[in-house]
N, C-alpha and C positions, 0 to 999 in steps of 0.2 A: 304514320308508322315509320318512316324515313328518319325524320326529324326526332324520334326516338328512340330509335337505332344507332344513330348517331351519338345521342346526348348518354348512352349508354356504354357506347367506346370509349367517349371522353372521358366518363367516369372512372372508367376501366383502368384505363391509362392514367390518370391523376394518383390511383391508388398503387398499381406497382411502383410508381414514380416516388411514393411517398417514405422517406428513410427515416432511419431511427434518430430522435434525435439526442445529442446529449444530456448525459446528467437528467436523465425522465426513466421512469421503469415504462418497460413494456408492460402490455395488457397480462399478459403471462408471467412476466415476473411479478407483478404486484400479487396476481393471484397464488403462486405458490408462495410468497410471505417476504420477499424482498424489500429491505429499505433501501432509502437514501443517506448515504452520511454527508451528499455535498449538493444543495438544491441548486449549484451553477448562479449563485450571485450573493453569497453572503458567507461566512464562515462559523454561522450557527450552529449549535452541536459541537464547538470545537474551543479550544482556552491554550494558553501555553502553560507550558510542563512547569508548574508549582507556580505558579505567579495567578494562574487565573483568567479571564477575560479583559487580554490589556491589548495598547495598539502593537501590532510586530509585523515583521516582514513579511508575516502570510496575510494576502487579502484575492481577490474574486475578480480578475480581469477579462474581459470576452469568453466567458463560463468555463474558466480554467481558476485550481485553485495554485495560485501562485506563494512562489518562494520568493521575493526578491533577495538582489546582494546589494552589498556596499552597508557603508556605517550611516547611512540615514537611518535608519529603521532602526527599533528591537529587534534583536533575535533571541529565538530560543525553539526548540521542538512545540509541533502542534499534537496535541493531545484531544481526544474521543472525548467528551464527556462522560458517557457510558461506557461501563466494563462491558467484556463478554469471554464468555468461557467457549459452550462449543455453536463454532460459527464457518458460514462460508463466505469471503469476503473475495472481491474482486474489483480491480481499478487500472485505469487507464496511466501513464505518467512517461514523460518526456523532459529529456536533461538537456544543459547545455555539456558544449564540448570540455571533455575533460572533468564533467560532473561526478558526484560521487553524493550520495544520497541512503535513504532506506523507510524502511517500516516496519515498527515491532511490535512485537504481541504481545499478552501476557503480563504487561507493563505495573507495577507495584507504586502510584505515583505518592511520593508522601518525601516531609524533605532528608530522613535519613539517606533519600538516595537521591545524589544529587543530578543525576541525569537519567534519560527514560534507558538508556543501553547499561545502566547498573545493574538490571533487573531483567527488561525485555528483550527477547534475543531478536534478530532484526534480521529482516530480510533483505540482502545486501542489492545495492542501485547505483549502478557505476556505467560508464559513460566508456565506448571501445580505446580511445584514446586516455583515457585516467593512468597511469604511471602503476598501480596496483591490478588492473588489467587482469594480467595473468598471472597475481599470485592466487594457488588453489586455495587459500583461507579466506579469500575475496570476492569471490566472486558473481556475477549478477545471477541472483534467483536462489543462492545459499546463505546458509547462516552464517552470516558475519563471525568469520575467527576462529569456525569448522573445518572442517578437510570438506573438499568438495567433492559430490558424491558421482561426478563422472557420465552424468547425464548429458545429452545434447543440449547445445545451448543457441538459440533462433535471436537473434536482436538487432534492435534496431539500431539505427546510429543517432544522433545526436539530433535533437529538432523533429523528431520522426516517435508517434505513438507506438508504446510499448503495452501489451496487456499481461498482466498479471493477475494471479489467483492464489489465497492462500486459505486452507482448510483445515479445520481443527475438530477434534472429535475426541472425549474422554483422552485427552492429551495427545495425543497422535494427529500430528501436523503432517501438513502436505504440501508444497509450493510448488507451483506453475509459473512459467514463463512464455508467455505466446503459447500457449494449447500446451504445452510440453513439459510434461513430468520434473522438477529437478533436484528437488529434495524432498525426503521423507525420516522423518524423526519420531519417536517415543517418548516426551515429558516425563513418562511416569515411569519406563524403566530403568533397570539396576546400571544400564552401563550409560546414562547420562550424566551424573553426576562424574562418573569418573572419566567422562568427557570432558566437562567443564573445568576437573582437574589439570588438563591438556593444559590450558590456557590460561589466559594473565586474567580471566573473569573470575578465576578461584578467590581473587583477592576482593570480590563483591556477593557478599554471604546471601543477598537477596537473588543473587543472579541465575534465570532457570528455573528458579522455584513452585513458580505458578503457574496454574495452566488457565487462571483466571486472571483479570485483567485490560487495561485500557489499548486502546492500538495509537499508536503514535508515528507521524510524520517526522523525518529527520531534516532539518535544517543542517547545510551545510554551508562551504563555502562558494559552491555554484549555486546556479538556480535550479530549481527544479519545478515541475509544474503535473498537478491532477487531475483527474478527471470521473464520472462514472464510475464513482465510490459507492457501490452499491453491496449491502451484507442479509445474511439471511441466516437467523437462528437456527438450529439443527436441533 
């Protein structure tokens, strides 16, 4: 009885001890309907923007989906395989210093439009030290090239995980940064377009247009790196 009282602690203790690990859905997420878009050692599910399944700068290093830099590599944006319209997406991602980065949605990939932010509005990934910092059309967890909408902003710094959430429903978008609210947008109403009028996107006629679409990683000039890429249809 001793001897299994014991073997019973042990167990005990092995299972609090036991943490989530990455890039794997919990028992609970799979069961309400969550995927993976990043199985943490391959970059399956994913192509670059109009080119296809070729070699490039994104590949799969200690279960991080990596950006590298420099001109060894291809570059170009990594791209979803699959569209989606209304979805709840969430992911891990950590920059170097001075990075500048994103992720769009809605993405219309075909070669009329020669990049995925011709079309996809992007959810902006900048690094505290990046030069663009603190301009409000910039900034980390708003749409790229919007007025920021004056939410708190929690983040990390450079080398240090960031989480993000981005949610979409009958056009109505939602972006999280670290738990925290920071942009809320309408796709489908009247004062979006004349939003995008705002801005130098007016001169990309696909731009904003869709509320369906591929999501896409941006490739920049730092690196940037993923994680626990996990979406769940709505």
């Amino acid at each position: 009885m001793r001897y299994l009282t014991i073997l019973m602690i042990v167990l005990g203790i092995g299972c609090l001890g036991k943490k989530e690990q990455p890039n794997e859905l919990t028992k609970a997420e799979a069961e309400e309907g969550w995927e993976l878009l990043f199985d943490g050692v391959s970059t399956g599910g994913w192509h670059i923007y109009n080119k296809g399944e070729v070699p490039s700068a994104w590949t799969a290093i200690d279960g991080e989906l990596v950006c590298r830099t420099g001109s060894d590599f291809p570059h170009g944006d990594l791209v979803s395989d699959k569209e989606y319209e209304n979805f709840d997406l969430k992911f891990d991602w950590k920059i170097t210093e001075g990075g500048n980065s994103g992720v769009f949605i809605n993405v219309a990939e075909k070669p009329d439009n020669p990049t995925a932010w011709a079309s996809g509005p992007e959810y902006q990934l900048l690094d505290f030290s990046h030069q663009d910092f603190e301009v409000t059309t910039k900034k980390t967890g708003g749409i790229f090239g919007f007025p920021w909408q004056g939410a708190d902003l929690k983040l990390e710094p450079a080398g240090q995980w960031n989480h993000s959430r981005i949610k979409q429903q009958d056009g109505k978008v939602e972006f999280y940064l670290n738990g925290i609210l920071t942009t809320r947008q309408d796709f489908k109403a009247g004062e979006w377009p004349d939003m995008i009028a705002q801005t130098h996107f007016k001169n990309f006629p696909d731009f904003g247009r869709h509320t369906r679409g591929h999501i896409v990683l941006q490739d920049w000039a730092k690196g940037i790196s993923f994680r626990n890429i996990k979406i769940k249809t709505l």
